[in-house]
C-alpha positions in Angstrom: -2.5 51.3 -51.2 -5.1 48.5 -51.1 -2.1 46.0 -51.8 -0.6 47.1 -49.1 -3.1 46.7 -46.6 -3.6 43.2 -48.5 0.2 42.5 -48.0 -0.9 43.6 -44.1 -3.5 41.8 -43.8 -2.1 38.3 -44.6 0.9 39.1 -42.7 -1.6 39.5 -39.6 -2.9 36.5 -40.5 0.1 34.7 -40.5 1.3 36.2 -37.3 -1.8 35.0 -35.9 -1.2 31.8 -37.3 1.8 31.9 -36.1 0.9 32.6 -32.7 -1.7 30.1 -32.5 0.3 26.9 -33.2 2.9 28.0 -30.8 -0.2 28.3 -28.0 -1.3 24.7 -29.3 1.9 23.3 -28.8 3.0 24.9 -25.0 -0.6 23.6 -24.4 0.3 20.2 -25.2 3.7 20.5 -23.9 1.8 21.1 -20.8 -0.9 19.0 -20.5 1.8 16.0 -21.0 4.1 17.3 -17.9 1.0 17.2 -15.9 -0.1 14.3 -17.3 4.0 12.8 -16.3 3.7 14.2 -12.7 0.3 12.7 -12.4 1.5 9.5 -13.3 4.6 9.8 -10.8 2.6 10.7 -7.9 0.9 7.9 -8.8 3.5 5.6 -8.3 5.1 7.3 -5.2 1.2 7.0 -3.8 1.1 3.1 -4.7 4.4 2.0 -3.3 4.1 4.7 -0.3 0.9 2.6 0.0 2.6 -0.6 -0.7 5.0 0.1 2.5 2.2 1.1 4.3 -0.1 -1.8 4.4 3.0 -4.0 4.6 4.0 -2.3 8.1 0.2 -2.8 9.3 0.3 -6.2 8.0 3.5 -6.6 10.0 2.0 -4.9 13.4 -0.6 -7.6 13.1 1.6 -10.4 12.9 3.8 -9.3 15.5 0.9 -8.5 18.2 -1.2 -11.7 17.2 2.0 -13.9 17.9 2.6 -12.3 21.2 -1.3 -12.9 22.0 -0.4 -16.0 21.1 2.6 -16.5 23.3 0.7 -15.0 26.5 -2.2 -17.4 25.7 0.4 -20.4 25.0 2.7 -19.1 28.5 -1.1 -19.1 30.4 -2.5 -22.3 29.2 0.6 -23.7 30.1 1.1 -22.7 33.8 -2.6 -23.6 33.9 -1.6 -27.3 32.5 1.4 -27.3 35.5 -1.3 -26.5 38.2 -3.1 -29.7 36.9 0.2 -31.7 36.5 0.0 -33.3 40.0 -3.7 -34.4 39.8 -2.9 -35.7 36.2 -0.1 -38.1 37.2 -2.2 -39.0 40.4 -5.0 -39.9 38.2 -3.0 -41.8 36.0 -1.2 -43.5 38.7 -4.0 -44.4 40.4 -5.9 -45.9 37.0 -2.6 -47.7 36.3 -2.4 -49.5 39.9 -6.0 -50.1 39.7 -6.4 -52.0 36.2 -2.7 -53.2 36.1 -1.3 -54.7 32.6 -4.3 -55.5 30.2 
């Protein structure tokens, strides 16, 4: 009779053992596909980033150059309004002093 519950016991045991490594490796089995969909949500985060900061970079560009443009369009109608008193001056200067 004591055999037998021997014979039970280790069987238990191994069971248990059993049991345990199977737990161990699910656990692991786990841990690495959260580990793998960490990792790709890492990368969908840095190039969803990446596209990101290159649009904002791009906004930028585009509304600096068209400050740039009104600036250049202004500056340059305010040259024309000057234009006439310009070549007067000049005109004037180049009658005045001749051909040195």
């Amino acid at each position: 009779m004591s055999l037998e519950i021997m014979k039970g016991i280790q069987q238990a045991e191994a069971q248990a053992d059993e049991i345990r490594q199977t737990a161990q490796r699910e656990a692991r089995d786990v841990v690495k596909a959260v580990e793998a969909a960490i990792a790709q949500q890492e990368r969908a985060a840095a190039i969803e980033n990446r596209a990101q900061y290159a649009q904002a970079i791009e906004d930028k560009k585009q509304e600096v150059e068209h400050q740039l443009t009104e600036q250049r369009e202004a500056l340059g109608q305010q040259a024309r309004k000057h234009l006439p008193e310009a070549v007067s001056a000049i005109y004037e200067r180049v009658l005045q002093h001749g051909n040195r």
